[in-house]
C-alpha positions as CSV (number, residue, x, y, z in Angstrom):
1,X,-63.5,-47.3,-36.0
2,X,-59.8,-46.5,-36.1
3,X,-58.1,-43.5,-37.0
4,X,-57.3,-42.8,-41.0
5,X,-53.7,-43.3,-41.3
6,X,-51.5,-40.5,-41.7
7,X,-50.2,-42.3,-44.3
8,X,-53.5,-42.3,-46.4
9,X,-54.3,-38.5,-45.7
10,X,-51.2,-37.6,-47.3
11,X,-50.8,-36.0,-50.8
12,X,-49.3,-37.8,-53.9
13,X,-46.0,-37.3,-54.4
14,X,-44.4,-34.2,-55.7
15,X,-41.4,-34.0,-57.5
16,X,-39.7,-30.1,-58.4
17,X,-41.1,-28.2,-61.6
18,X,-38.2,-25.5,-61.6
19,X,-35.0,-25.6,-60.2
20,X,-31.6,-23.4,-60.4
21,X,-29.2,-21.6,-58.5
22,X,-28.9,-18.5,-56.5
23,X,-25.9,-16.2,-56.7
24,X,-25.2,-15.0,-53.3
25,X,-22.5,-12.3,-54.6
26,X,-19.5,-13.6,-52.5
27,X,-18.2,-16.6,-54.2
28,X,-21.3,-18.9,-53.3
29,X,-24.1,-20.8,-54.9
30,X,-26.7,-21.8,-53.2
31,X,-29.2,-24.2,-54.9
32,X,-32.9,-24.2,-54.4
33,X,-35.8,-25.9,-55.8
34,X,-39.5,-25.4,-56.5
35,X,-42.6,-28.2,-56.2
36,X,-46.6,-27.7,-56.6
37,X,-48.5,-25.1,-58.0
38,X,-46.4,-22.1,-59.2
39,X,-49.5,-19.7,-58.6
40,X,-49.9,-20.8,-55.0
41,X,-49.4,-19.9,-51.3
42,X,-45.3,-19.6,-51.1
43,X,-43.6,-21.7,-48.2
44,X,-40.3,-22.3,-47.2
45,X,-38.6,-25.1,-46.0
46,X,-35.5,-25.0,-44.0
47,X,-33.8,-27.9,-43.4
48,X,-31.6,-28.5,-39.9
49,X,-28.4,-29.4,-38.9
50,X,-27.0,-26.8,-39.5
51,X,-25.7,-28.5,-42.6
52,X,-28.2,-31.5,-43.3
53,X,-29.1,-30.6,-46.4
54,X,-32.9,-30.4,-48.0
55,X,-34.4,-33.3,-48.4
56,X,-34.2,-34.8,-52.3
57,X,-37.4,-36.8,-51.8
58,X,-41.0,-36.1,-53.2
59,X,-42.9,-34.5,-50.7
60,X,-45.7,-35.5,-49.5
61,X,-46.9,-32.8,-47.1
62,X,-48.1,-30.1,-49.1
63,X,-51.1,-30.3,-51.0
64,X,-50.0,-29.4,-54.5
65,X,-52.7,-27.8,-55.8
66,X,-52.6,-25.4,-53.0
67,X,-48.9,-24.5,-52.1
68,X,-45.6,-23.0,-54.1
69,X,-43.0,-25.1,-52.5
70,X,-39.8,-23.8,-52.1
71,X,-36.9,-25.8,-50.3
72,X,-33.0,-25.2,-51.3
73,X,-29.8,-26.1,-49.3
74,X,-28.0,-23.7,-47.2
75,X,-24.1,-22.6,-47.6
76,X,-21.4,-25.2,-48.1
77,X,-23.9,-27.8,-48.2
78,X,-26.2,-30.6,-50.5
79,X,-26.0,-28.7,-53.8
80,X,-24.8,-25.7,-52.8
81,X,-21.1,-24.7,-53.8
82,X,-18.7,-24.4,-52.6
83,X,-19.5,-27.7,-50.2
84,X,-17.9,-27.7,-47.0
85,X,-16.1,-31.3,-47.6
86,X,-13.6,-28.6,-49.4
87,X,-11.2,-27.5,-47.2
88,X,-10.9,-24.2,-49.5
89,X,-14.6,-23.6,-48.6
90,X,-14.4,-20.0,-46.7
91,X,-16.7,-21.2,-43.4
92,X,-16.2,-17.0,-42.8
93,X,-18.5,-16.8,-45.5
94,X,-21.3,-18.9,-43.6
95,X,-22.7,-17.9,-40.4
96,X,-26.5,-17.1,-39.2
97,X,-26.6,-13.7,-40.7
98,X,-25.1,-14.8,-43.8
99,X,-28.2,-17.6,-44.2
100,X,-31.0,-14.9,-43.1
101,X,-29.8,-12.9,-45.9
102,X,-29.9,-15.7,-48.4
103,X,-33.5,-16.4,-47.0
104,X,-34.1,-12.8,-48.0
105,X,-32.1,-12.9,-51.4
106,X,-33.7,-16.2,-52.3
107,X,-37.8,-14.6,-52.1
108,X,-36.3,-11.4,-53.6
109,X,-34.8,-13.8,-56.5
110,X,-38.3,-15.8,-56.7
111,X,-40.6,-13.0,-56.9
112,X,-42.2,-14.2,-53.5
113,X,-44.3,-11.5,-51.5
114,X,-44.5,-13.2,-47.9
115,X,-44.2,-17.1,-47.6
116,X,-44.9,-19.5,-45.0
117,X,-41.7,-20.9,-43.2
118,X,-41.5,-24.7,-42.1
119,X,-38.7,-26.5,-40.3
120,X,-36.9,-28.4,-37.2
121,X,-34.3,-28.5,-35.2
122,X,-31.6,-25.8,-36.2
123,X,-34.3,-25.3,-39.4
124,X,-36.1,-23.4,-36.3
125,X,-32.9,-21.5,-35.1
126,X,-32.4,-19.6,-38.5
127,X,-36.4,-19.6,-38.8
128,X,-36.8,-17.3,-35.8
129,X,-33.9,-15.2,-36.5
130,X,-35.1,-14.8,-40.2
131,X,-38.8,-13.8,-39.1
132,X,-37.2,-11.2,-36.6
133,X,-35.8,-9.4,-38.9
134,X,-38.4,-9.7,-41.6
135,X,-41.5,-10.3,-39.8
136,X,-43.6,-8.7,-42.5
137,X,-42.4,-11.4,-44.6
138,X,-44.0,-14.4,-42.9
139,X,-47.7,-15.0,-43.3
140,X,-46.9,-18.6,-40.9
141,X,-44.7,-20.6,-39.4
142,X,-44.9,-23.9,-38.3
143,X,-41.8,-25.5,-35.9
144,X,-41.0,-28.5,-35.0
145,X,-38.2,-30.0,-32.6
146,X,-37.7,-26.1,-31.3
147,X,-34.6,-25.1,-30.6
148,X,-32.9,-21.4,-30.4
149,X,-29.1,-22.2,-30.5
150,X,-28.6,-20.9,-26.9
151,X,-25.9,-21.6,-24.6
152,X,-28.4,-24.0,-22.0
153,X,-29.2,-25.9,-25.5
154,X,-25.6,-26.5,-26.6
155,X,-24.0,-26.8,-23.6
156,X,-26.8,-29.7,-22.8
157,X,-26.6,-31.2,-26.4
158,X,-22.7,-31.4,-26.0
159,X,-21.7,-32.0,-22.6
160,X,-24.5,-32.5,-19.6
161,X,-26.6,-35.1,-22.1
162,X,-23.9,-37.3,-21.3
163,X,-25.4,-38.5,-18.0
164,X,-27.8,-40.7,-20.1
165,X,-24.6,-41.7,-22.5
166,X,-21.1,-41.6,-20.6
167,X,-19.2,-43.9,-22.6
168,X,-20.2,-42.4,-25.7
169,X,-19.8,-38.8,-24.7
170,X,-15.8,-39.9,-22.9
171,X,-15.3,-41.2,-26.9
172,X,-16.3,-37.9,-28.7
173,X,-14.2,-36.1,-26.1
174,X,-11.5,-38.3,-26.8
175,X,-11.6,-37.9,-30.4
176,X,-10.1,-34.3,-30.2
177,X,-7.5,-35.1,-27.4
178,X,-5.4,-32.0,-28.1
179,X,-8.3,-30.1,-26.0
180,X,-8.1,-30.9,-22.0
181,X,-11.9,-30.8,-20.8
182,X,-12.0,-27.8,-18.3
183,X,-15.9,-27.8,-18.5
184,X,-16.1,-25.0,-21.4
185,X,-18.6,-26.4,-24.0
186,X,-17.5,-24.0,-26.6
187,X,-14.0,-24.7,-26.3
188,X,-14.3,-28.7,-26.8
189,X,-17.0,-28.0,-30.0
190,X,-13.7,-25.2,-31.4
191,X,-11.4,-27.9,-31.0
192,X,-14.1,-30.0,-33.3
193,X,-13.6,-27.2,-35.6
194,X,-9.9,-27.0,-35.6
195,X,-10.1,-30.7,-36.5
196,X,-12.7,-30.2,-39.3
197,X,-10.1,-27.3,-41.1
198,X,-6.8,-30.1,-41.2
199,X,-5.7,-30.3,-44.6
200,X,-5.7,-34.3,-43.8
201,X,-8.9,-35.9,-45.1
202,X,-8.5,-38.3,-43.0
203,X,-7.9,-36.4,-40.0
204,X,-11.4,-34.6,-40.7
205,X,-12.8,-38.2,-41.5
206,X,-12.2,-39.4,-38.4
207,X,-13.6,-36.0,-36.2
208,X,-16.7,-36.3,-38.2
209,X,-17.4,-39.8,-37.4
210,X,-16.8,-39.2,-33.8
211,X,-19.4,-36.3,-33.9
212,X,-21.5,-38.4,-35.6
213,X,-21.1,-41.2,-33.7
214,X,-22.1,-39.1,-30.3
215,X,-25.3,-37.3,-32.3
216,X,-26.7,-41.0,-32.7
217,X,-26.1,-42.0,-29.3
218,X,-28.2,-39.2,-28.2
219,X,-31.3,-39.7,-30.1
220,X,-31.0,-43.8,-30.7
221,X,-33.0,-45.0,-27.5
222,X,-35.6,-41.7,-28.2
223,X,-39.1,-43.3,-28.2
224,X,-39.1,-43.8,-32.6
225,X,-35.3,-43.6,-32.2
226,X,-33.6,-44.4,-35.8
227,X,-30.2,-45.8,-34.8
228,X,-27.2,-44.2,-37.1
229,X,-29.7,-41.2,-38.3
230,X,-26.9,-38.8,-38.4
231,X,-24.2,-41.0,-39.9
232,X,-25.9,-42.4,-42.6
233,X,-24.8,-39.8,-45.3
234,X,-22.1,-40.1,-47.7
235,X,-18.8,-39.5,-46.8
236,X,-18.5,-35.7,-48.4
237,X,-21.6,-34.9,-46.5
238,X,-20.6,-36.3,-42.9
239,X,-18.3,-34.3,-43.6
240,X,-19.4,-31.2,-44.8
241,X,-22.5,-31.5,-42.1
242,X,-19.8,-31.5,-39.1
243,X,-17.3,-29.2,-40.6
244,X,-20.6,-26.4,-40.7
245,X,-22.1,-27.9,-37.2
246,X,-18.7,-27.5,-35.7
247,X,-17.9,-24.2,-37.1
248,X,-22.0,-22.6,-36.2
249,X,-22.0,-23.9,-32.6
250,X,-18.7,-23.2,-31.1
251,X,-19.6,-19.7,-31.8
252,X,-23.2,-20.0,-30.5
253,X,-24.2,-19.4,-33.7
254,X,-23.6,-15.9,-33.9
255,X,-26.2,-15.2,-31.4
256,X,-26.9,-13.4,-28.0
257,X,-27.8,-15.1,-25.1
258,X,-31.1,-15.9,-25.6
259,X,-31.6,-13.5,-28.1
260,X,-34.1,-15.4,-30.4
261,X,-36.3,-15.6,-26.6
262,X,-36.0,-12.3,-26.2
263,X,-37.1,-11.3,-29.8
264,X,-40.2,-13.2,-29.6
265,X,-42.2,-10.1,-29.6
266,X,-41.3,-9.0,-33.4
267,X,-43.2,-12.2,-34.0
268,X,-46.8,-10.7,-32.7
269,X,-49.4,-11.6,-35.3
270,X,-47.6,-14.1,-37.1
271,X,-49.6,-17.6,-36.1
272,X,-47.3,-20.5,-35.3
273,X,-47.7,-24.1,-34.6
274,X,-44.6,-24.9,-32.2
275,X,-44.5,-29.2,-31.9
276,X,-42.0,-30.6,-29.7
277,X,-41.0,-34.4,-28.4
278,X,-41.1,-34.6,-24.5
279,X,-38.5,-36.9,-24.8
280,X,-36.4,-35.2,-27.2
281,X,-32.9,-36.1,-25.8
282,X,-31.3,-33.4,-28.2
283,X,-33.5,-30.2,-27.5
284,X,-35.5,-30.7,-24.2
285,X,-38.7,-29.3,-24.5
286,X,-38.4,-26.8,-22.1
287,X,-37.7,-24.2,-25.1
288,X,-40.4,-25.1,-26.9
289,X,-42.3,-23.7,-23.8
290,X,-40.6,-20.8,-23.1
291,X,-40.8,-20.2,-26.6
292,X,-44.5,-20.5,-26.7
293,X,-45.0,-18.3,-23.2
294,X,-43.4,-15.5,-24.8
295,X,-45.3,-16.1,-28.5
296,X,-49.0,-15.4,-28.0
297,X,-50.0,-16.5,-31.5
298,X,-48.1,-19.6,-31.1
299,X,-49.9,-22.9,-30.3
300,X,-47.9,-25.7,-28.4
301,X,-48.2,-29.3,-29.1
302,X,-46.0,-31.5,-26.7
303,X,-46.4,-35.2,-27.8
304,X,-45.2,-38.2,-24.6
305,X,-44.4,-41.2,-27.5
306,X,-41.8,-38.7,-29.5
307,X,-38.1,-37.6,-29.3
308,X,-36.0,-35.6,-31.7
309,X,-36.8,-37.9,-34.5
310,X,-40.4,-37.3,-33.6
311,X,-43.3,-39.7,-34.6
312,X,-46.5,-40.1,-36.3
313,X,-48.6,-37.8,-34.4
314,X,-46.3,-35.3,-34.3
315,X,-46.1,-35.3,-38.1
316,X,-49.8,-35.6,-38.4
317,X,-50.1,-32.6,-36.4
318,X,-47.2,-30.6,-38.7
319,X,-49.9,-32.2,-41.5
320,X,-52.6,-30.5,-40.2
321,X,-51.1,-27.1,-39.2
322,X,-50.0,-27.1,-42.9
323,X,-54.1,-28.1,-44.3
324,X,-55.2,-25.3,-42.1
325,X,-52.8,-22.6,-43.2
326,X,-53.0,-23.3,-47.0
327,X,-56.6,-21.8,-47.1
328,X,-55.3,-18.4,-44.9
């Protein structure tokens, strides 16, 4: 007999019952939204890119009945004001610290004791940093694509990936040719950010789709690749999402060298489900492992037919990790 479908073990669809808008004190607004059952187990998602936006779909993840879902869009972008397709948007105003405290604001704001935290890619950056700093906050936390913003991770992502995709990585460095490659990661990805701060609209235009253009080379021949994932947004949110992802990674987002490794520890007791692509062209698996050596309550799940854009055993497993948890 075959496996149930992942599709049919999933829960009906879920629209918001409340949503609004938190005052972050400094000029900006960030919006947030809440779904299923307003007396049950708070969790959090955070979405990726940094800059991506939460997702405006029903969700069918959660099981309503059991979970208070929160999810909301960080600074600058989705519905959050100001957006970062502004050029008078203050990017000072938005950098990892300044998104751990809204995580904190935001379950002050909602009345929310400890919550579960869900997310991917950068989602799992700002996760770890967030439940360093407030591990008494988190009752879970499940992960998937891993990453922790490090130098080895953007320095692959955005310069030594490009032995799978030459052509496309000599177009996004030609798309900024006011920088002269001298093998600095971090000053080509600045150079992005100069780009994404010209008062030209057009000027910023054409840098996003460049970045863009690069991001889907890297994940398009994934196993479950999705060719054009990252450029098929609206034109204020290419480029909002570059403008932020520009302005975050050429200053390593704020963080040590592998600082979010090295804090591991603060996360003792917190269970975790860590899932992870072996073929993830965008965040090689390798910190997913590391991650997990140096996380004893973590469990690992590395799946062979997935990438960055994952697949459907890799979201059957988040599935599961988020059944198990709802009854802790």
């Amino acid at each position: 007999m075959s496996e149930t479908s992942l599709d049919d073990l999933l829960h009906p669809p879920t629209d918001p019952y409340d949503r609004g808008f938190l005052d972050t004190g400094d000029g900006n607004r960030v919006y947030y939204e809440q779904l299923g059952n307003p007396e049950g187990k708070p969790a959090l998602y955070v979405h990726g890119g940094p800059g991506a936006g939460a997702p405006r779909r029903a969700t069918r993840a959660w099981d309503p009945a059991r979970y208070r879902v929160i999810r909301y869009d960080q600074r600058n972008c989705g519905r959050s004001t100001p957006h970062a397709s502004d050029p008078a948007a203050d990017m000072a105003l938005n950098t990892t610290q300044h998104l751990v405290d809204d995580m904190e604001r935001l379950r002050v704001h909602l009345g929310v004791e400890r919550w579960l935290l869900d997310g991917a890619s950068w989602g799992s950056t700002l996760i770890l940093a967030y439940a360093q700093q407030h591990p008494e906050r988190v009752s879970e936390i499940v992960l998937q694509a891993v990453t922790t913003t490090c130098r080895a991770e953007t320095d692959w992502l955005y310069h030594r990936v490009s032995a799978f995709k030459p052509e496309a990585w000599d177009r996004f460095r030609a798309a900024v040719p006011e920088h002269a490659w001298d093998g600095d990661v971090y000053a080509l990805l600045a150079a992005y950010a100069r780009r994404m701060e010209h008062p030209d609209r057009a000027v910023r235009a054409a840098a996003a789709d460049a970045w863009l253009a690069w991001e889907d080379a890297v994940v398009s021949d994934e196993p479950n690749g999705v060719p054009g994932m990252y450029g098929a947004r609206e034109a204020d949110d290419r480029i909002a999402f570059v403008r932020i992802c520009a302005h975050f990674f050429s200053h390593g987002a704020w963080l040590a060298e592998d600082q979010l490794l090295r804090g591991a520890h603060r996360l003792a007791g917190i269970p975790g489900v860590l899932v992870h692509g072996r073929y993830d062209m965008g965040s090689p698996v390798q910190t997913a492992w590391e991650l997990a050596k140096a996380w004893p309550d973590a469990r690992l799940h590395v799946f062979d037919d997935s990438g960055h854009v994952g697949g459907e055993a890799m979201r059957r497993t988040v599935f599961e990790a988020l059944e198990e948890f709802k009854h802790r």
